[in-house]
N, C-alpha and C positions, 0 to 999 in steps of 0.2 A: 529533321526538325531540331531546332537547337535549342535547351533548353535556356531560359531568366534562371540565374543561379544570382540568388539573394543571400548575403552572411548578417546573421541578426546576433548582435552582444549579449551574451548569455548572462554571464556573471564576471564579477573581480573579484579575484584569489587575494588573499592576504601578500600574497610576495611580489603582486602590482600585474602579474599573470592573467589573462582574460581569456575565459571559454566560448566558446562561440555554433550557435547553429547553422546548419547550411543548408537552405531550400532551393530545391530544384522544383521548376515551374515549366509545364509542357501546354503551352496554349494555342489551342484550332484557330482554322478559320471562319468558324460559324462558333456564335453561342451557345451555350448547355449548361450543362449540372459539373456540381467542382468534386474532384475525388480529392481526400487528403488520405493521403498512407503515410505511415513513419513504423520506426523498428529500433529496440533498443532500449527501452524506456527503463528495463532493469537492466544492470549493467552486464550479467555474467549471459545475456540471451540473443548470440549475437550472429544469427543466423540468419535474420532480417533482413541483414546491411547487404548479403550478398543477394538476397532477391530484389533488395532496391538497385545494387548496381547494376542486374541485370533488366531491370524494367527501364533503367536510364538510355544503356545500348540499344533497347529495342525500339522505345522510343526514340534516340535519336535517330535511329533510319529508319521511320517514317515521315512521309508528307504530312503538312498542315491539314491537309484537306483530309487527312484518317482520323482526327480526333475533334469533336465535338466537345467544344466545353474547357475544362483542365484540370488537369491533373497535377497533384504538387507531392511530392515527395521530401521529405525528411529522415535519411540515416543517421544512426549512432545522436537518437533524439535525448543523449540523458549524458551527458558529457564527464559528468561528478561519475556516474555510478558506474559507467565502465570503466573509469582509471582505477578504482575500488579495487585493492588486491588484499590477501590474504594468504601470506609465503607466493605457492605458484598457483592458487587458485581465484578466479574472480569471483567477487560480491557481488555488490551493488544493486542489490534488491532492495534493501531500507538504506537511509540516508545515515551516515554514519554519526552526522553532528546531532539528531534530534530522535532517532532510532524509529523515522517514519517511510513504512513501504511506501516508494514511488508511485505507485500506482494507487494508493488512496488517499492520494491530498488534492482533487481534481473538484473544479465548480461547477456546482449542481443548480442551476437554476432554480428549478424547483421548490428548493428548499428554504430560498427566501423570499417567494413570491407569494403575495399574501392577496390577490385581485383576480386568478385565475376563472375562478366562476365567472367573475363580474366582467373583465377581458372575454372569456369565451358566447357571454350574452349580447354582448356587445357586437359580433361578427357574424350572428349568425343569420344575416340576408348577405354575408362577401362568399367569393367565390373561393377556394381552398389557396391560389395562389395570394389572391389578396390578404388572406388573414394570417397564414406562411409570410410574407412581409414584415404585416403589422406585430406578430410572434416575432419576429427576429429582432425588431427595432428596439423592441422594450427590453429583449435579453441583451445587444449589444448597448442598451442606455446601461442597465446595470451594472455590463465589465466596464463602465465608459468610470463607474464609481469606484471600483476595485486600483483601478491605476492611481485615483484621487489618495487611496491608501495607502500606494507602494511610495507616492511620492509626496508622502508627508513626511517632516524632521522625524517621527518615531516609525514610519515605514511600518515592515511587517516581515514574517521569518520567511526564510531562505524559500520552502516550498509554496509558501502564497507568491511569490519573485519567480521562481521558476514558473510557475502552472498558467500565470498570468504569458506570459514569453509563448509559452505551448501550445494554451490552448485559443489565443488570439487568431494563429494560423487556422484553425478550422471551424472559428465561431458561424461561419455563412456556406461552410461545405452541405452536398448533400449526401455526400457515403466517406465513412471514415472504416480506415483499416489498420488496425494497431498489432503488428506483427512479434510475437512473443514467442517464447519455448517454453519446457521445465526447465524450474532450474536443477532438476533431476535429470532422468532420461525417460521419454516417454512416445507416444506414437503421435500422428500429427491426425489434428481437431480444428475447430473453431468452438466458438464460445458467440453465441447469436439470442437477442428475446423470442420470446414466445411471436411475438406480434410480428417479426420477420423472416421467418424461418422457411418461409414459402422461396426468397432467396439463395438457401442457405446451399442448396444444393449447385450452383452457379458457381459455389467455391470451389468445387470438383475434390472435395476432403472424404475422405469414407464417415468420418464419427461425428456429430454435433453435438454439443451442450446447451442446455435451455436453462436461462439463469431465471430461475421461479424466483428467488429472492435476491434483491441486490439496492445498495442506500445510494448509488450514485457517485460513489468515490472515485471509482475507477475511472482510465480515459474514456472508454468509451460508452460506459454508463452517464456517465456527464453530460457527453453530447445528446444523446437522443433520449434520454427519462423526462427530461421537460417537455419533447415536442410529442411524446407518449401521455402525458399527463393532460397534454391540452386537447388529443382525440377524446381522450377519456372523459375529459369533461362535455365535451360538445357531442359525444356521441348521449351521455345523461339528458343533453337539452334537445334530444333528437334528431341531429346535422351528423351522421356519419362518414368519416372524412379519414380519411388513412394516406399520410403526407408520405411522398416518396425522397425520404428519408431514413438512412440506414446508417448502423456503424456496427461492425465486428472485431472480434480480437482472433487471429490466424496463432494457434498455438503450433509451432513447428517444430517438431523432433527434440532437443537438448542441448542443456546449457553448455559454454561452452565449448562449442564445437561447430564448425561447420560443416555439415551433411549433405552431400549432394542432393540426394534421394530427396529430404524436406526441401533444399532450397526449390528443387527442379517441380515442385507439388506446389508451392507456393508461389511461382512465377507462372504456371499453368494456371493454378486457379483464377489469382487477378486479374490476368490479361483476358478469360472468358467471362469472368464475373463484369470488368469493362465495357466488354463486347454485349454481354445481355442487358448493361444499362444507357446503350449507345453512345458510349462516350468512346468508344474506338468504334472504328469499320475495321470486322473482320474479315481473313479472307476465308475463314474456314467455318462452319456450320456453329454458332452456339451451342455446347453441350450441358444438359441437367444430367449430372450424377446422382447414384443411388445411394443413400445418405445415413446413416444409421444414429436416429436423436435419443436424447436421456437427457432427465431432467438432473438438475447438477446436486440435488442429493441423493441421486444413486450413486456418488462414487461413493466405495466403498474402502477407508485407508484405514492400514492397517499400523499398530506400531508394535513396537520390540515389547514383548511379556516379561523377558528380563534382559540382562544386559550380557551382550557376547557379539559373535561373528555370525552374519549371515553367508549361509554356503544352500549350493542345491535349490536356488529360486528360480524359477518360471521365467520366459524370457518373456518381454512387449509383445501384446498381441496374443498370446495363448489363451485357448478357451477353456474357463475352468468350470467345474459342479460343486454344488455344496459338497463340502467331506473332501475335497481333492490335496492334496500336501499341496502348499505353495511354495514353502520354502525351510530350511534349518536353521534351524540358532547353533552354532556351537556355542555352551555356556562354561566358563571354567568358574569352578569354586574353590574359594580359597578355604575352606574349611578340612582339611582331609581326604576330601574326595575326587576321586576320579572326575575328569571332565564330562560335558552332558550333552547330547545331542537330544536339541527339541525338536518333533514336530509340528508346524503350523499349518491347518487348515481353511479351507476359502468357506466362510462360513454363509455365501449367497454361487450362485451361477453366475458367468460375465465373463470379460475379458481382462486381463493384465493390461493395463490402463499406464501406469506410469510408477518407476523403480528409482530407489534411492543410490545414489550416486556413489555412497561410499555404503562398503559392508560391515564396518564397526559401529557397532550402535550401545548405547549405553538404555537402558530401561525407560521404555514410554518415549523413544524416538521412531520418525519413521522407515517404514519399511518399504511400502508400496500402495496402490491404489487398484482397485477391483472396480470395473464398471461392469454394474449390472442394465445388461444389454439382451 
């Protein structure tokens, strides 16, 4: 199968320079539901790009006739933030001209719709796919006003210009997959709502996150918090309706770097998370994994009591008790005294969750993350 490879003009650089995104587009021979995945969106987490290229190979030796529907793919989706350096380390997690995280300048539907009741009353003798329709039409009338803005004489900043660019590509998908890391070092997760987590385990990950609280900023909150909002309401007017509709974010191992072990987790899970939403024929049995979920204010991070070298910290993954050392501070004082070794204690039970990259830390930075699990 060979894929529609579409290059869409991102931005122009001051020096006449133009960035550019590159979608890859894998379309069956029978109709279905559209995946959008992309990887990259902060710039230093760049482990994504190699489970996109590997989904690209694998898809292209497939037949048409193995996939239902399509799948579109976007690598290195954030073009600014992975050229972002910093001596020899990558940024690009906030945007350096406005000091805004990429991942919270994303449209939220929701939040300017002001007729949701009155829409949700209005549908309620349609059948789920009809009103799934009529729901999209009115959100894609609204991005139809966003462009009216971009391309007025006074326009609009750089991140309402990108996020318009980005999130067009998946305004009509029905599963989005936004593939990230730490920008630390940490173990590999998803990050899923409450409302779909019955999925969650399709991703074939050991740990999941339940985002109890979230404004919609992020990619993938953007896409599905509206069509959450409109069960919500209609399930109030008595029409319970749960749209098969899904978006998650696949945290992969560290920034960075690329890991075999993530990438190889991350190409396993989507091609069966695929497979159990029939958007591939597989040739091998769909697997549910045993999933281990926490709501996302159980992690538990810790920062530096005062400022020195961390030595003697717990590796990813180690199970800890209240009371256990998790790690040393060596502290030096400059006052006449002999240097200090502190003790740091894990003040719940859990796992080492995710560790900070570098071990010099200056007072009230971080250290690490303890999920209590």
């Amino acid at each position: 199968m060979t894929p529609i490879i579409t290059t869409i003009d991102l931005l122009k650089l001051a020096s006449g320079d133009v960035l550019f995104l590159q979608v890859y587009k894998f379309v069956g021979e029978q109709l279905g539901k559209k995946a959008y995945i992309q990887s990259n969106l902060h710039g230093a987490e760049i482990v994504g790009n190699a489970v996109i290229q590997q989904l690209i190979e694998f898809l292209t030796q497939l037949d048409s006739s193995q996939l239902r529907g399509e799948i579109w793919l976007v690598p290195v989706c954030n073009p600014l933030g992975v050229n972002q350096r910093s001596h020899f380390f990558s940024t690009g997690r906030f945007n350096s001209y406005d000091g805004k995280n990429w991942n919270r300048i994303f449209w939220d539907y929701e939040k300017q719709t002001e007729d949701l009741a009155e829409f949700a009353q209005s549908q309620l003798e349609n059948e789920p796919e009809v009103i799934r329709n009529n729901y999209l039409a009115k959100i894609k009338q609204a991005w139809s006003e966003e462009l009216e803005r971009i391309e007025a004489p006074s326009s609009v900043p750089i991140s309402q210009q990108y996020r318009y660019k980005l999130q067009s590509l998946c305004l009509d998908a029905d599963y989005v997959i936004d593939i990230h890391s730490s920008s630390n070092q940490a173990i590999n997760y998803t990050f899923g709502f409450k409302e779909r987590i019955a999925s969650a385990k399709y991703l074939l990950l050991e740990y999941g996150i339940l985002m109890d609280e979230y404004d919609g900023d992020a990619f993938d909150e953007a896409f599905l918090k509206p069509w959450l909002a409109l069960e919500r309401e209609l399930a109030n007017l008595g029409k319970e309706i749960k749209f098969d509709l899904e978006s998650w974010t696949l945290e992969l191992g560290s920034g960075m770097v690329m890991n075999p072990a993530s990438v190889a987790q991350g190409v396993a899970g989507i091609k069966n998370y695929l497979a159990y939403k029939q958007i591939l024929t597989s040739p091998t049995p769909v697997t549910a994994a045993e999933i281990t979920l926490a709501e996302k204010h159980k992690i538990n991070s810790y920062y530096a009591p005062t400022g020195g070298m961390i030595q003697s910290r717990l590796s990813l993954q180690t199970r800890v008790n209240s009371g256990d050392r998790i790690y040393q501070l060596l502290s030096f004082n400059k006052q006449g005294k002999a240097p200090e070794v502190i003790d740091v204690c894990a003040e719940t039970t859990g796992i080492v969750f995710d560790i900070s990259t570098n071990q010099c830390v200056n007072q009230g930075e971080y250290v690490m993350d303890i999920l209590d699990c």
